[in-house]
N, C-alpha and C positions, 0 to 999 in steps of 0.2 A: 504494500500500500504506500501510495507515494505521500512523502512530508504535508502539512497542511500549513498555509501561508498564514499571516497576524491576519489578514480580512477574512479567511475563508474559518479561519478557527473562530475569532469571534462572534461571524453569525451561525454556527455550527452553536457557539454559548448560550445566544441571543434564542436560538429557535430552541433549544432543551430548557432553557427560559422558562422560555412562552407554554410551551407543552408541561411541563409541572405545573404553573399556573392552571392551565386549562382542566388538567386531569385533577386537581385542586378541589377549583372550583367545582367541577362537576359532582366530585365524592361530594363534597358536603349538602351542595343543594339536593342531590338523593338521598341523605341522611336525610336533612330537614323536611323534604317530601314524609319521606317515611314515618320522622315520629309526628308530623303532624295528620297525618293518615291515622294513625295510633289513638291519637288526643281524641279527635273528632269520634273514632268511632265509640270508643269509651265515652263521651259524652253523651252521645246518642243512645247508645245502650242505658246508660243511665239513667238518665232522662227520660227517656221511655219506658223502662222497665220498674221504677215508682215515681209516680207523676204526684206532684206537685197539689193540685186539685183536688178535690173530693169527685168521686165517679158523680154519674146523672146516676138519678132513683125516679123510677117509675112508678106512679100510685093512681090505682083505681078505684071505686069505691062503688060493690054493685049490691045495692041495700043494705045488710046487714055484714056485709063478706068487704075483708077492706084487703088487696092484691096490692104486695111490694116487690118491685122487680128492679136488682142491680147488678149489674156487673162483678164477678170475682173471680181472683185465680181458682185454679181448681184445687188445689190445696188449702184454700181458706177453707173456715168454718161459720156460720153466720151460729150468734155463739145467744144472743139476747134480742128480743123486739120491745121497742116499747110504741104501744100506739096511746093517747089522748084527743080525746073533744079540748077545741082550741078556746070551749067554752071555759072549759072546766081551769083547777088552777093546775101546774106539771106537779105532777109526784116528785117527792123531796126525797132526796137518798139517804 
């Protein structure tokens, strides 16, 4: 291989430079891709998976029969009901 002259080495420098730079930058911004892929999904899992809100409750009332319909995982247990006339005063615990 023949000698390499002070111009031809230096941008021989100049361009392995540049390419660490490049190859650099690229790692990290895929890093940073990735735990931000991470973040979000965990958020969203989250987030979704116990919500912030009270579910909707659905109430019927057909004469004497009063139908309450909510939402639950399937491993909950609806554990107490309490129903009152809005006349009446609430029951004290």
């Amino acid at each position: 291989m023949p000698a390499l002259g002070a111009g031809e080495l230096r941008r021989y420098a100049v361009r392995r430079c540049e390419h660490t730079v490049v190859v650099t930058a690229l790692s990290v911004s895929a890093v940073v891709v990735v735990l931000l892929t991470v973040g979000f999904w965990a958020f969203f899992v989250h987030t979704f998976s116990d919500p912030g809100s009270p579910a909707l409750v659905g109430i019927r009332i057909d004469g004497d029969a009063v139908t309450v319909k909510s939402g639950q995982c399937p491993q909950d247990r609806v554990r107490r009901v309490e129903v009152w006339d809005s006349d009446c005063p609430r029951p004290s615990m």
